[in-house]
N, C-alpha and C positions, 0 to 999 in steps of 0.2 A: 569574536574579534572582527572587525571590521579592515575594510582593506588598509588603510591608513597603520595598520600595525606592524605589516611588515616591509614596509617603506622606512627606508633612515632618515633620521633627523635631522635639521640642517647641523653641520658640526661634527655630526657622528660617524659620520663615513658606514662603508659596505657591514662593517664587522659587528655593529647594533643589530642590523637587520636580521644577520645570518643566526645569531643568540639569541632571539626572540625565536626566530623560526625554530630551531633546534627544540626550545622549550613547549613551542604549540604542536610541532610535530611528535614529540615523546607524548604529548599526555591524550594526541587526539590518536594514536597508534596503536589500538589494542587490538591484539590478534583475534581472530573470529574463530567458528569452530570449524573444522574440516570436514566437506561435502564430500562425500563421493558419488559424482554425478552418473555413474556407470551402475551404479545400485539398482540390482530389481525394484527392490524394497520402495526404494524413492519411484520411480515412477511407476509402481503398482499406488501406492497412495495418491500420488497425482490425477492418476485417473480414477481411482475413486473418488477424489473430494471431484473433480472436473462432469463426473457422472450424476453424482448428487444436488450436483448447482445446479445443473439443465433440468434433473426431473424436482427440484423446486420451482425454478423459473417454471414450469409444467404448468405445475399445482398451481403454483398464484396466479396464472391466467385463467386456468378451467376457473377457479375460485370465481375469480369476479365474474366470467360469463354466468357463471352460476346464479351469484347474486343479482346479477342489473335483471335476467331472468323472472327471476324470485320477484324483484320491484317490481319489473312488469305485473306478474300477474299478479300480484296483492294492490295495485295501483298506490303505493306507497308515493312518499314526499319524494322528489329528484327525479319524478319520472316522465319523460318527455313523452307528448299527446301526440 
């Protein structure tokens, strides 16, 4: 819905707008599931996936120094003289 939706029409007065919103508000309102953010659990897994990220990001840098390496010395295509 765009903004123009809950703006009233000429004629309508305030009471259009506010039943439209009632109906976009009920159907966009669904309750989420409850966090608790005080949870070991939750930030022991935080910091695992957060530990795993960096020793990827690791690995895919060693990787390509590895490869351009590798280019070098097989003097392969892409490799600057």
């Amino acid at each position: 819905m765009g903004a123009n939706a809950m703006r009233p029409r000429p004629g309508q007065g305030i009471e259009g707008a506010k039943s439209e919103s009632v109906v976009c508000n009920a159907l966009i309102a669904l309750p989420g599931p409850v966090v608790n953010l005080e949870s070991p659990r939750l930030w022991r897994a935080f910091r695992k996936f957060n530990r795993n990220f960096k020793r990827i990001a690791r690995l895919q840098e060693e990787n390509a120094r590895l490869l351009e390496a590798m280019r070098r010395a097989q003097g392969g295509p892409g490799v600057a003289a």
